[in-house]
C-alpha positions in Angstrom: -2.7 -10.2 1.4 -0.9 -12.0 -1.7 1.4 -9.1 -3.2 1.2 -8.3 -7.3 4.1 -11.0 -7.9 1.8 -13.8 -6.5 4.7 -15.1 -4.2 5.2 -13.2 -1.1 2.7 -11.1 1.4 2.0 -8.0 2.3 -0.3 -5.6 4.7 -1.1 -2.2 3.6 -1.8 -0.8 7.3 1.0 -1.7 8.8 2.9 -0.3 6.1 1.1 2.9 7.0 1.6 2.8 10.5 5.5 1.9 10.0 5.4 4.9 7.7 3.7 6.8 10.1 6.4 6.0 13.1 9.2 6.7 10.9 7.9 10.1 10.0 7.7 11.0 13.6 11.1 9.4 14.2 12.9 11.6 11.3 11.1 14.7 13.0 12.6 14.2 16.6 15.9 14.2 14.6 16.9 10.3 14.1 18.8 10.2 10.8 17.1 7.7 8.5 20.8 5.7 9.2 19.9 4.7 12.6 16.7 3.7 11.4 16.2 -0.1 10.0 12.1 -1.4 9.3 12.5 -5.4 9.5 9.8 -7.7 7.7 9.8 -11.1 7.0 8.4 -10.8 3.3 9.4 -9.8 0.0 6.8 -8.7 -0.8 6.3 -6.0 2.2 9.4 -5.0 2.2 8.7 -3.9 -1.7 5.1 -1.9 -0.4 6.8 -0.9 2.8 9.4 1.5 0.8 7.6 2.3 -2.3 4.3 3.4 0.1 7.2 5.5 2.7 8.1 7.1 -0.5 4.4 7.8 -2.2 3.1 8.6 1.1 5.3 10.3 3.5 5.1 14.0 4.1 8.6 14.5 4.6 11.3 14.8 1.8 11.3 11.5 -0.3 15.5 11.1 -0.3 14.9 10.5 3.8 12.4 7.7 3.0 14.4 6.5 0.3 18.0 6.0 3.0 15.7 4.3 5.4 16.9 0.4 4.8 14.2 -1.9 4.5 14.7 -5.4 4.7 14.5 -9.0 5.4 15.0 -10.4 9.2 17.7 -12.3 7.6 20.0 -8.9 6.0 19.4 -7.5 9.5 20.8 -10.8 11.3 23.9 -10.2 13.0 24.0 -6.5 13.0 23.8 -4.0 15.0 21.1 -0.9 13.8 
């Protein structure tokens, strides 16, 4: 679906279910460092943390170091 700015995309399940695997990820003992959630919009990226944050049962300063970004900021790295 169109995000609230009008220009980018989003989709509210998977941002549930990447919620979802990074919960169970930070539980097994992964430090939200070695984790990195890659999307192609602007928009996703933008529900993607704020719903990690809103919905997440775990303390929201481990959603908020997860990095969330575009395929581009992730391009040439290693995570």
């Amino acid at each position: 679906e169109i995000s609230a700015s009008g220009t980018s995309y989003l989709n509210r399940t998977e941002a549930s279910y990447v919620e979802k695997i990074v919960t169970h990820l930070l539980r097994m003992g992964v430090t939200p460092g070695q984790v990195g959630v890659v999307t192609p919009y602007d928009g996703q990226k933008k529900y993607v943390t704020e719903y990690m944050r809103r919905a997440g049962p775990l303390a929201t300063a481990l959603y908020e170091a997860i990095e969330v970004a575009s395929v581009d900021a992730f391009q040439g790295r290693e995570k």
